[in-house]
KEVEXBA-553479 format. One record per residue (C-alpha): residue in one letter; residue number from 1; x, y, z. Coordinates in Angstrom, 3 decimals. Example, Ala and Ser with C-alpha at 12.3 -4.5 7.8 and 13.67 -1.06 7.14 Angstrom:
<recs>
   loro   lumlo         px         py         pz
      A       1     12.300     -4.500      7.800
      S       2     13.670     -1.060      7.140
</recs>
This chain:
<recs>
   loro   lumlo         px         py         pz
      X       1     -0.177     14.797      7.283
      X       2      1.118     18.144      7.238
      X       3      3.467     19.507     10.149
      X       4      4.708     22.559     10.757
      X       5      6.788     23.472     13.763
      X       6      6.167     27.311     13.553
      X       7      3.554     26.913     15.425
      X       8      5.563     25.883     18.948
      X       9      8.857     27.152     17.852
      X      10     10.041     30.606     16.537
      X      11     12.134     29.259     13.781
      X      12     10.857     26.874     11.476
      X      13     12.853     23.202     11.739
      X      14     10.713     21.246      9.079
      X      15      8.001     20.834      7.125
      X      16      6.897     17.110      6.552
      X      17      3.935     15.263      4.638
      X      18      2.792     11.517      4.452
      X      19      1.349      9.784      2.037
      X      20     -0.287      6.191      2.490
      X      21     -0.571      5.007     -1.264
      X      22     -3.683      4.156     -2.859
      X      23     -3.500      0.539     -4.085
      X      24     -1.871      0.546     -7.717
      X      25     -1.179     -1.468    -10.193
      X      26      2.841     -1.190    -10.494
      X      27      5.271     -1.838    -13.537
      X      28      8.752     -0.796    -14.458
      X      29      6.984      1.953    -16.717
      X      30      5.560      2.780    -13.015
      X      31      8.919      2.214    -10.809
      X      32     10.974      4.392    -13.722
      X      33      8.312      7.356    -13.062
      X      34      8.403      7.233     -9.576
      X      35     12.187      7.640     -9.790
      X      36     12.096     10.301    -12.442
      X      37     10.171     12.091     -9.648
      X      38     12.333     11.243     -6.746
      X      39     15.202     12.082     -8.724
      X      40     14.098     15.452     -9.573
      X      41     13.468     16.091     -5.805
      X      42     17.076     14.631     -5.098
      X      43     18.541     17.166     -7.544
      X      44     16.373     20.034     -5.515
      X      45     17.823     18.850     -2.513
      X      46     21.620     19.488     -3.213
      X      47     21.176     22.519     -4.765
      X      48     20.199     23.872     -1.427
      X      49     22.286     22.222      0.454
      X      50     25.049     23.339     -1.640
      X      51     23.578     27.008     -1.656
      X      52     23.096     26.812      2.184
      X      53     27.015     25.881      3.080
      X      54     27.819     28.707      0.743
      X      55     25.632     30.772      2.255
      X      56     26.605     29.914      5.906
      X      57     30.598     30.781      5.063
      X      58     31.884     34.307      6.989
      X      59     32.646     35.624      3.692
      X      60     30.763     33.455      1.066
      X      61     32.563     35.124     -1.797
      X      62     36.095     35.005     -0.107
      X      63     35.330     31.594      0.886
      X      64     34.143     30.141     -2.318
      X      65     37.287     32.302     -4.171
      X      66     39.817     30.458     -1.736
      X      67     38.563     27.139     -2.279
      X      68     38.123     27.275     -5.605
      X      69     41.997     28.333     -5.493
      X      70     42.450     25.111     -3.155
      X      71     40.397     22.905     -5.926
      X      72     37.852     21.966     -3.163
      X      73     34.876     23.652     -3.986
      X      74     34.341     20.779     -6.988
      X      75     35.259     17.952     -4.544
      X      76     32.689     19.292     -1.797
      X      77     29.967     19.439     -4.661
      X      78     30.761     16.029     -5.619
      X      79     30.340     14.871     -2.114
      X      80     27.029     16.355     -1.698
      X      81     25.746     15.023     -4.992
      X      82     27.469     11.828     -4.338
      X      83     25.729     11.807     -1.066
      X      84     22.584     13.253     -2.127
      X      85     21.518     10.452     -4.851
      X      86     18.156      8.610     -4.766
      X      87     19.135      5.183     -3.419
      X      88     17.070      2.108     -4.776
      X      89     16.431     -1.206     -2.347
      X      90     14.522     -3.837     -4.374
      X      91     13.798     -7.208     -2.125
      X      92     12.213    -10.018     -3.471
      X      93     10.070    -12.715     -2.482
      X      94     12.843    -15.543     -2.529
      X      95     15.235    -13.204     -0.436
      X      96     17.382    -11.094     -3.287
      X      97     18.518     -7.945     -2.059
      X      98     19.486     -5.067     -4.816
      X      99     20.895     -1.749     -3.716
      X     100     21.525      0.707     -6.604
      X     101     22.016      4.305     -7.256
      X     102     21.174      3.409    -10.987
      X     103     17.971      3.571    -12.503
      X     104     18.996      0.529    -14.628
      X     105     18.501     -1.754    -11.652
      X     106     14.515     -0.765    -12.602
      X     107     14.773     -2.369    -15.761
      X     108     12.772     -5.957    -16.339
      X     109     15.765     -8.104    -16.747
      X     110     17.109     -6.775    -13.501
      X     111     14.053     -7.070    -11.128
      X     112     13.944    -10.275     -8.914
      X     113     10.267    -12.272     -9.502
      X     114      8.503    -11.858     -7.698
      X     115      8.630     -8.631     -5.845
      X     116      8.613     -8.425     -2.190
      X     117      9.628     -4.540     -1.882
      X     118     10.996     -1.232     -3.893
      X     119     12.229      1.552     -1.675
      X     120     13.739      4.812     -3.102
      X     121     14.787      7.196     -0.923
      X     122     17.104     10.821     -1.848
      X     123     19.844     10.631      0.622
      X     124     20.383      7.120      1.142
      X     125     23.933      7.414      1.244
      X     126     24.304     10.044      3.599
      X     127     22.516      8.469      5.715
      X     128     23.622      4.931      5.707
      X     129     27.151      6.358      5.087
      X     130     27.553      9.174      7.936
      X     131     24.891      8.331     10.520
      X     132     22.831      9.964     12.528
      X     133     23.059     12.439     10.133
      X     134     20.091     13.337      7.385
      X     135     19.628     15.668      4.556
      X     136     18.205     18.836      5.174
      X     137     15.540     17.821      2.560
      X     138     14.886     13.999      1.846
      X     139     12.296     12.074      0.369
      X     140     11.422      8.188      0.955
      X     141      8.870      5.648     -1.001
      X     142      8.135      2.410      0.043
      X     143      6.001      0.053     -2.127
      X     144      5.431     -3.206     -0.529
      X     145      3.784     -5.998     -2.518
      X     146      3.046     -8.273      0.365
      X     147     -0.648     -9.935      0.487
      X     148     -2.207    -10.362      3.352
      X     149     -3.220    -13.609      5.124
      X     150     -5.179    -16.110      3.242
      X     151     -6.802    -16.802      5.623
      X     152     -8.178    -14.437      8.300
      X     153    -10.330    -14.650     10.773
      X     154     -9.594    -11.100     12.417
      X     155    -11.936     -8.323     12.216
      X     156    -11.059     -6.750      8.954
      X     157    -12.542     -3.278     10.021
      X     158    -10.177     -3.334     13.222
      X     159     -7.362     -4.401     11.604
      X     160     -4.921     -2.264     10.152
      X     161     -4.106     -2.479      6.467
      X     162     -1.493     -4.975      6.568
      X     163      0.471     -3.394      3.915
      X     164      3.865     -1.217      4.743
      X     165      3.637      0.702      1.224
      X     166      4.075      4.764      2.301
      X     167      5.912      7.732      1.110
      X     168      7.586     10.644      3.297
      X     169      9.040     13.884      2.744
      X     170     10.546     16.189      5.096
      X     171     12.125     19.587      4.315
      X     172     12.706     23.242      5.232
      X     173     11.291     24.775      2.049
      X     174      7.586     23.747      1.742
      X     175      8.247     24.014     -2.479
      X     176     10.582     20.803     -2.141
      X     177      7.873     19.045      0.239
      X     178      5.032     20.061     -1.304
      X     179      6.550     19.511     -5.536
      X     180      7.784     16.181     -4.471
      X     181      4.562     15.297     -2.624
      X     182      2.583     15.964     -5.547
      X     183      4.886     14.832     -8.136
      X     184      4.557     11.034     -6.423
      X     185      0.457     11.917     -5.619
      X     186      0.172     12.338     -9.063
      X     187      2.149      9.519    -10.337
      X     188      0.443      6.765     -8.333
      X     189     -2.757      8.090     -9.202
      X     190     -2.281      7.483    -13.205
      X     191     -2.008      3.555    -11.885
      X     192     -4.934      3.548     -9.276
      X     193     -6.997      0.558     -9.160
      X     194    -11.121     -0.206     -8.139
      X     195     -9.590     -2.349     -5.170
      X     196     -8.863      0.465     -2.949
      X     197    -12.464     -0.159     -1.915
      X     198    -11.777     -3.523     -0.569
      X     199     -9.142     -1.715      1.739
      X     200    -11.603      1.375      2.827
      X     201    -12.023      0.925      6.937
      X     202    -15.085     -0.414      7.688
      X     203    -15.924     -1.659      3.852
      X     204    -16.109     -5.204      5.399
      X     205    -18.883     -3.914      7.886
      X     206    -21.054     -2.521      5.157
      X     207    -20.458     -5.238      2.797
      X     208    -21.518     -7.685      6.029
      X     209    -24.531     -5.830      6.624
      X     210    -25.474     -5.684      2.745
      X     211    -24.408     -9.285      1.801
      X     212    -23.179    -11.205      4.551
      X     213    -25.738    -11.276      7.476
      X     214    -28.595    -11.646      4.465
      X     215    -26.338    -14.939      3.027
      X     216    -26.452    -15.748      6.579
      X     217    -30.249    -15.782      7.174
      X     218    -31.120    -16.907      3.847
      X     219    -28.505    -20.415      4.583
      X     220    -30.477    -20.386      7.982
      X     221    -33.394    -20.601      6.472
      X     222    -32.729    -23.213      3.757
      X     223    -31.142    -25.392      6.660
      X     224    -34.511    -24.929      8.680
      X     225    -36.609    -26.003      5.834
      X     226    -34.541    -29.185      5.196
      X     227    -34.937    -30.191      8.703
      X     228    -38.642    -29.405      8.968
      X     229    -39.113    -31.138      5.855
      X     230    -37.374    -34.342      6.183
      X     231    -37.996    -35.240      9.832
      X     232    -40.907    -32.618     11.048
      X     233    -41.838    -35.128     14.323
      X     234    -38.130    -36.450     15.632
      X     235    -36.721    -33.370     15.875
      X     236    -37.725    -31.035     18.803
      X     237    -38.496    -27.024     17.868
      X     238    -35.444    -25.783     20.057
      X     239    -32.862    -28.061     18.645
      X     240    -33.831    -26.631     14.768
      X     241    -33.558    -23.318     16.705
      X     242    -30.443    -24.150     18.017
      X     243    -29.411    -25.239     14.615
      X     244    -30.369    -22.708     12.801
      X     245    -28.494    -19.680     15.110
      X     246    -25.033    -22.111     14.514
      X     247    -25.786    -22.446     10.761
      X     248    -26.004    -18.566     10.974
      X     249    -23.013    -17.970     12.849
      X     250    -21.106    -20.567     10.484
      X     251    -22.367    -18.281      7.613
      X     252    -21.140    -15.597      9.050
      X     253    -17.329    -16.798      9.764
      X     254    -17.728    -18.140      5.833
      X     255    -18.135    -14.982      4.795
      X     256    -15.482    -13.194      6.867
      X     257    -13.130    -15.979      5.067
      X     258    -14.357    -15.361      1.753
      X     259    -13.165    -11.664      2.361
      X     260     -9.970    -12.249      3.246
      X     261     -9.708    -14.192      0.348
      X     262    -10.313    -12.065     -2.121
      X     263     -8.488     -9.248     -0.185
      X     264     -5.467    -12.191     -0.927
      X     265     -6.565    -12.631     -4.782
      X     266     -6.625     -8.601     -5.185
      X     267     -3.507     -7.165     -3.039
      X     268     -3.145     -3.738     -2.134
      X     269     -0.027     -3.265     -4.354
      X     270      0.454     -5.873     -7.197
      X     271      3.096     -6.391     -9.759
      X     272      2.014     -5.657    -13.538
      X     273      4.479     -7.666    -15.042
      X     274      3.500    -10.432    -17.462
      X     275      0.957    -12.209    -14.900
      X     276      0.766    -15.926    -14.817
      X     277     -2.004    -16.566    -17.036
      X     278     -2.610    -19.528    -14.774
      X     279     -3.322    -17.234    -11.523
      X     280     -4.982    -14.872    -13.239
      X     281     -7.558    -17.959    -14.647
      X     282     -7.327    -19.065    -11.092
      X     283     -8.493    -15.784     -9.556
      X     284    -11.389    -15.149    -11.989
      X     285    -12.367    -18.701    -11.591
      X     286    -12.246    -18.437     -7.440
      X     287    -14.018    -14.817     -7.413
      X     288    -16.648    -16.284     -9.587
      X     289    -17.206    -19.030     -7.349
      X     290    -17.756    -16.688     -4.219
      X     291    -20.109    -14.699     -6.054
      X     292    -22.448    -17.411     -7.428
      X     293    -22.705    -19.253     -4.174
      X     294    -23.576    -15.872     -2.088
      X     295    -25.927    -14.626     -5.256
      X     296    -27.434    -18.243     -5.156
      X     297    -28.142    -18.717     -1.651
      X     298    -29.604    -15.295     -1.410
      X     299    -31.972    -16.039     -4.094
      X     300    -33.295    -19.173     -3.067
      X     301    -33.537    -17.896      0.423
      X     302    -35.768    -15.175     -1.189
      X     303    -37.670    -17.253     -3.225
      X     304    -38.456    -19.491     -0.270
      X     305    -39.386    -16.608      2.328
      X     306    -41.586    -15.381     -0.962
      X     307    -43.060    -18.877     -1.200
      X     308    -44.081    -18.707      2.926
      X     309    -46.214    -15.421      2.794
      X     310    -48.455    -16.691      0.176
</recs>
């Protein structure tokens, strides 16, 4: 999202852009690139702020010349700088809580396992440090490696992504938004993954419509055979009826389950750092499992409704 307040004001106060991250595959490699980025923006940043209180003295040069004389000028740049550095939060899983200015903290040996969060954001200090008050241009990343639910039973296509990862830049020059908007587009895309279409809206609608209501009928009408077959004169036509529409139903919630599940085996951000081999066994093993039973109860269901209309 783009906004620009020209529009309703006669002086511009901001341009800003969001950014909801596709899902990614992250690693310190990943984290250390994001941060090169960020850190390039946060360098961008103090230059103009340091240009722009220069440039807002009565009589920049007389100004600058004095406080240069006064040993100041150095101090003030400091400040800015100081103030102006991208600050790292890194929260894991088992509650640790890192806050750096260092791009060390990034390194393996000093990430918590697992992951719950990594925010960088240029500015941090100022704005932790001197509230209310916010760079004039500032950048923020969040990457948030929280799965979803297990289990779900909420409409997946009304449900919001139940992620938090974003990024946000706001700025008066549209170069800083727009170079460190596509410095971080362009990053994240490099480590892009096939899951983002498990996280489209409405995927779980198409996917019910394509496998889910046919796994549905198909378990219907295995269920309906069974009964017809095995006691054809005790059981009354509107009871298998009956039966039938709650086998269906059943099918249905199964396969609304089954989604969230794998939406919980394939997260929308997930750590790339030496997986378990165990989960990762665990998850082909589980995915597998879903996809046989669906594949197989479709194709006997065929085969059977084949085996009817001859």
């Amino acid at each position: 999202m783009e906004l620009d307040r020209r529009e309703s004001l006669p002086t511009t106060l901001g341009i800003e852009k969001e950014l909801r991250p596709s899902p990614c595959l992250i690693n310190v490699k990943t984290l250390k690139e994001i941060y090169k980025a960020m850190k390039q923006a946060a360098d961008e940043a103090v230059t103009a702020e340091i240009s722009t209180h220069h440039a807002n003295a009565k009589d920049p040069a007389t100004a600058i010349a004095q406080v240069q004389n006064d040993g100041d000028v150095p101090k003030f740049e400091d400040i800015i700088k100081e103030y102006g550095r991208v600050g790292i939060i890194i929260t894991g899983t088992n509650g640790e809580r890192v806050v750096s200015y260092d791009e060390e903290s990034l390194n393996e040996a000093n990430l918590p396992k697992p992951l719950q969060s990594v925010i960088m954001e240029t500015g941090l200090a100022l704005r932790t440090l001197q509230p209310p008050k916010q760079p004039r241009n500032r950048a923020n990343i969040i990457i948030d490696f929280t799965k979803p639910p297990l289990i779900d039973t909420t409409n997946p296509s009304e449900a919001p992504i139940q992620n938090g990862s974003s990024f946000y830049a706001f700025g008066e020059s549209r170069s800083f938004v727009s170079g460190v908007y596509i410095a971080i587009e362009q990053t994240l895309e490099r480590y892009k993954t096939w899951r983002g279409l498990l996280y489209k809206h409405h995927m779980y609608d198409i996917l019910l419509i394509v496998l889910g209501f046919p796994f549905a009928i198909f378990l219907a009408t295995l269920f309906d055979s069974f009964l017809t077959s095995q006691a054809p004169d005790t059981l009354s036509h509107p009871l298998i009826i009956a039966v039938d529409v709650y086998v269906f139903l059943v099918a249905v919630y199964i396969f609304r389950i089954s989604f969230g599940i794998v939406r919980w085996l394939y997260p929308y951000m997930e750590e790339e750092r030496n997986p378990n081999p165990a989960y990762v066994r665990f998850r082909l093993l589980v995915t597998a499992f879903i996809g046989v039973v669906f594949a197989a109860v479709i194709a006997v269901g065929i085969e059977k409704i084949l085996q009817g209309t001859e």
